[in-house]
C-alpha positions in Angstrom: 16.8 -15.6 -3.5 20.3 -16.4 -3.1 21.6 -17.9 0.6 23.6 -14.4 1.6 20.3 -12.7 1.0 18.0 -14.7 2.9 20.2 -14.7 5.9 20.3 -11.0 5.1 16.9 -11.3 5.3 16.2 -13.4 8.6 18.9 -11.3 10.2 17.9 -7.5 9.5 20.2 -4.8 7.6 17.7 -4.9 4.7 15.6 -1.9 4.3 11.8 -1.2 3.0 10.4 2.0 1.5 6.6 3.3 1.9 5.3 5.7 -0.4 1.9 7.6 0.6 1.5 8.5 -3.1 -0.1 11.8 -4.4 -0.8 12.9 -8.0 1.5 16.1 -6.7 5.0 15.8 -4.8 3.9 18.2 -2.4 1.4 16.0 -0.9 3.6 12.9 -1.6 5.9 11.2 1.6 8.0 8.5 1.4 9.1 6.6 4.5 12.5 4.5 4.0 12.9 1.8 7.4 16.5 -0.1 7.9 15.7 -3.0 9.6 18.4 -4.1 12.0 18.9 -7.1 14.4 16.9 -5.3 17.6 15.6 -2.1 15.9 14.4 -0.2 12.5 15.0 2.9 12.3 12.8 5.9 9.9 14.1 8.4 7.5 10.5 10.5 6.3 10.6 12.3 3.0 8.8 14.8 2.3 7.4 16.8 -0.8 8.8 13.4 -2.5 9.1 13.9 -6.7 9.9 10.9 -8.7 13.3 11.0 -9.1 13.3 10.9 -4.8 10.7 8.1 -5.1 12.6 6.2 -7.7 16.1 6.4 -6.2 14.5 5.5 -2.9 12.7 1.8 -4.5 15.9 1.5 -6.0 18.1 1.6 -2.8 15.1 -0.5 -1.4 14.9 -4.4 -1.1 10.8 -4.1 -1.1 8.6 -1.5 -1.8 5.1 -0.8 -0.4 3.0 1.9 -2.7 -0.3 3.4 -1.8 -2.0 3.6 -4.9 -3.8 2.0 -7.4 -1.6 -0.3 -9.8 -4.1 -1.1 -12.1 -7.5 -0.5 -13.9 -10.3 -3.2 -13.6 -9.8 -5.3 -16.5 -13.9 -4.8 -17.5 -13.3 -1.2 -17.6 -10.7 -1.0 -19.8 -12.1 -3.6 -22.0 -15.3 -0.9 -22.2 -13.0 2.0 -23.1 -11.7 -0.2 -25.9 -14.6 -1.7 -27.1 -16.6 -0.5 -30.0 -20.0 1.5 -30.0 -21.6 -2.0 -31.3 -20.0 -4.0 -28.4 -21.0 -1.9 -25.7 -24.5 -1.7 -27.3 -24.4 -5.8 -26.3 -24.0 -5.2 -22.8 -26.8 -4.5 -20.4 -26.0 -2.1 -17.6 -27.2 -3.7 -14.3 -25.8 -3.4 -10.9 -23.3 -6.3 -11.8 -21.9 -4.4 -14.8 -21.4 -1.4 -13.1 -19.5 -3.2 -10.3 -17.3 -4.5 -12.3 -16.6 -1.7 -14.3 -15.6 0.2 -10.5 -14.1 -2.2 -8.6 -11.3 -4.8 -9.3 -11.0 -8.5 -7.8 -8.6 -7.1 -5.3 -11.4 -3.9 -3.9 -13.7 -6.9 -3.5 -11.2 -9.0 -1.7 -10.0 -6.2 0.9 -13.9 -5.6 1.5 -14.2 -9.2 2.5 -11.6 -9.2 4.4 -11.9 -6.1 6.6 -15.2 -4.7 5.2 -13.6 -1.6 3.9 -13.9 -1.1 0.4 -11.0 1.3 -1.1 -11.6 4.2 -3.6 -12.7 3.5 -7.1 -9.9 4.0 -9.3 -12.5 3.6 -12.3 -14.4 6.6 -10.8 -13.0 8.6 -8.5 -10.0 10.9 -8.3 -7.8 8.3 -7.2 -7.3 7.7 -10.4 -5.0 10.6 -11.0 -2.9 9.1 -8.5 -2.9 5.9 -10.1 -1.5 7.6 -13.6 1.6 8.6 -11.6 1.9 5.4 -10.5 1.9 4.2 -13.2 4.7 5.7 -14.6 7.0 5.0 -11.4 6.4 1.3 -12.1 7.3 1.0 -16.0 10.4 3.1 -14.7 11.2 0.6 -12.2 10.1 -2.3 -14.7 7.2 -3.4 -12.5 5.4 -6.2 -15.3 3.3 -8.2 -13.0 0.9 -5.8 -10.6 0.5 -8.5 -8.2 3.4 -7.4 -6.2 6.6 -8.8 -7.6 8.9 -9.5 -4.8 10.0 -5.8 -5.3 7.2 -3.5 -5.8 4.2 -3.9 -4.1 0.5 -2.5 -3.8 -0.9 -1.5 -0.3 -3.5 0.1 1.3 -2.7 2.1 4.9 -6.0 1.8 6.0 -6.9 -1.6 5.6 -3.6 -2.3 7.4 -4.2 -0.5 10.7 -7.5 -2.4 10.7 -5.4 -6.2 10.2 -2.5 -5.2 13.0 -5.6 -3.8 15.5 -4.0 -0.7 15.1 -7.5 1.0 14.6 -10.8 -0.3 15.5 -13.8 -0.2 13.4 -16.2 1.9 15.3 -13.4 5.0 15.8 -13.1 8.2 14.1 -11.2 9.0 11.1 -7.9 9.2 11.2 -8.0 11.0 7.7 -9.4 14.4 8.6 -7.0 16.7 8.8 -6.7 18.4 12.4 -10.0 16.6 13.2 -8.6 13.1 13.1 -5.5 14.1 15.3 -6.4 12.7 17.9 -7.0 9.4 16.3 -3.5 9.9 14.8 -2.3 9.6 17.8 -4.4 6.8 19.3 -3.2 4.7 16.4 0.3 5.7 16.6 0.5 5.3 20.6 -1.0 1.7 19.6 2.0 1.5 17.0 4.5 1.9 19.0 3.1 -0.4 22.1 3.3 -3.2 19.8 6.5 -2.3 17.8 8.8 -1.1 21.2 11.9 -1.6 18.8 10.6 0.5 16.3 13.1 4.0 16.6 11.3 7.0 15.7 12.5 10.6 17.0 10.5 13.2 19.1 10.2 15.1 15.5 9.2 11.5 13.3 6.7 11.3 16.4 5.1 14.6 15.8 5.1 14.3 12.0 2.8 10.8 12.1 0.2 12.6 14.4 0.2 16.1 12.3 -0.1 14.5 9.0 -2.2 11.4 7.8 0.2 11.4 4.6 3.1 10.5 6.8 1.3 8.4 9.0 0.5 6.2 5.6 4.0 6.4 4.6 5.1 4.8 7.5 2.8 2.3 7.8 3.3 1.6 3.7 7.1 0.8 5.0 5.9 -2.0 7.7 3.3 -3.3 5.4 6.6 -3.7 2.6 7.9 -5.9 5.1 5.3 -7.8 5.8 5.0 -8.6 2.2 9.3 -9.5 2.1 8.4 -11.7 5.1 5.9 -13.6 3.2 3.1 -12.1 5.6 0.6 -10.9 3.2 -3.1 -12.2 1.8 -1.8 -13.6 -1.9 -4.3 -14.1 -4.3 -6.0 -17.8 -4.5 -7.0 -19.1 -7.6 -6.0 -19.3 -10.7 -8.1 -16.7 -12.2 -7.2 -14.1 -9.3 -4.2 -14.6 -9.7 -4.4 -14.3 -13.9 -6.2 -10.6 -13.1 -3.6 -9.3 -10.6 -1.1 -9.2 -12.7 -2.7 -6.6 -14.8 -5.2 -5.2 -12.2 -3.0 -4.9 -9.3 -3.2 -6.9 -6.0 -3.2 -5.1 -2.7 -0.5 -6.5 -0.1 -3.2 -7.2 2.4 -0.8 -8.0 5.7 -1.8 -11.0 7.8 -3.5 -10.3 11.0 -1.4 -9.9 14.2 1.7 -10.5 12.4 2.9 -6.8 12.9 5.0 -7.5 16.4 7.0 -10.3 14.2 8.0 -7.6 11.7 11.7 -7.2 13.4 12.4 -11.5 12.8 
C-alpha cells in the first residue's frame, strides 16, 4: 500500500461495500459505507444484480461478501475421484465432516460456537455458485480474503462486537425476529454514534434481515482493511484458504474503533 493510501486509510474518505448475497437479485442487498474523518455514511441497494454488485466492489477499497467462497477441498476431491478411490475410503463421522465443513466452519464454531451452513450440503450452495462467478469477474485468486475481496459471515459478527447475545431469539425470522432486529440495531448504533443512517436506512435494517446483513457485511469489510480480523494460523490453514475460502472473522470489541 502506497503512503497516499494509507493515510487515506488512517484518515477516512475510503469506502467499504457489504453484500448479503442471494442466489436471486431480488433477495440480494448491497450496503456501500464512505467512511469519513467523524462519520460513515450508508447508501442500501436493493434487488442488487451483478453488474450493481460488480460496479459497487469495483468503486470499493474492500469488500465484505456473505457467502461461501469455496468448496471443502475433501469434497471436491470426492466428486473427482474415481469409483475405485472412493471405494478406499471408509465413511465414518470424520469423513463425513470433512466432506461438509471446511477448516474455516470449524474455526468460526470454535470461536463463537456457531457453525455456518454447509455449503457441501445445503442450499447455500446455490449462493455460493453465484459467488463464485462475481469473484473470477473481479479476479478474486486467493479465497482467503485478498486485501480486496473478502468472505464474511453477519451472524458470527453480531456475536464478536456483542451486538447479539447467545441465548436471544433469532434475528432471522422474518416478522418474528423483528424485534431482535431492532435490539441488535439499537445496540449498533449505541456503540457506533457516528455511524449516519436515515429514519428510512433505520426502518429498512429492522424490516429486513437481508439489509441488516448487508450492513453489517460493510463494517465487518472494514474491520478486515483495518487489519481487525481472525487470519488463518498455520501453514496448512492458511494453504486451504486459499482454495476453500476463509471467513473475515472480526476481532472482538474492535467495532467502536471502526471510524480510526
Amino acid at each position: 500500500m502506497t503512503e497516499g493510501a494509507t493515510e487515506k486509510k488512517r484518515r477516512g474518505g475510503a469506502a467499504t461495500l457489504g453484500v448479503d448475497l442471494a442466489s436471486q437479485p431480488k433477495k440480494t442487498v448491497a450496503a456501500l459505507i464512505r467512511w469519513d474523518a467523524d462519520r460513515a455514511t450508508v447508501e442500501l441497494h436493493l434487488r442488487a444484480d451483478d453488474a450493481k454488485i460488480l460496479a459497487l466492489a469495483r468503486a470499493a477499497e474492500v469488500s465484505g461478501v456473505d457467502a461461501p467462497f469455496g468448496w471443502p477441498r475433501p469434497f471436491v476431491d470426492f466428486l473427482a475421484a474415481d469409483g475405485g478411490a472412493r471405494a478406499r475410503q471408509r465413511w465414518d463421522n470424520a469423513y463425513r465432516d470433512a466432506l461438509t465443513y471446511r477448516r474455516t466452519d470449524a474455526f468460526v464454531r470454535s470461536v463463537t460456537g456457531s457453525l455456518p451452513l454447509s455449503v457441501s450440503a445445503d442450499r447455500i450452495a446455490y449462493v455460493a455458485m453465484r459467488c463464485g462467478l462475481l469473484l473470477a469477474q473481479l479476479g478474486v485468486t486467493d479465497r482467503s480474503g485478498d486485501g480486496r475481496v473478502f468472505e464474511v459471515y453477519p451472524g458470527a459478527a453480531l456475536g464478536q462486537w456483542g451486538l447479539r447475545k447467545g441465548d436471544e431469539g433469532s434475528y432471522k425470522q422474518g416478522a418474528k425476529g423483528e424485534g431482535a432486529r431492532r435490539t441488535i440495531l439499537g445496540r449498533l448504533l449505541q456503540a457506533c454514534p457516528w455511524l449516519a443512517l436515515s429514519a428510512e436506512q433505520r426502518s429498512a435494517c429492522v424490516a429486513s434481515d437481508d439489509v441488516l446483513d448487508a450492513l453489517i457485511a460493510a463494517l465487518n469489510a472494514r474491520a478486515a482493511q483495518l487489519g481487525r480480523i481472525l487470519r488463518p494460523a498455520t501453514d496448512e490453514d492458511r494453504e486451504l484458504a486459499r482454495v476453500e475460502g476463509w471467513i473475515a472473522l472480526p476481532e472482538a470489541g474492535a467495532l467502536a474503533g471502526l471510524l480510526s
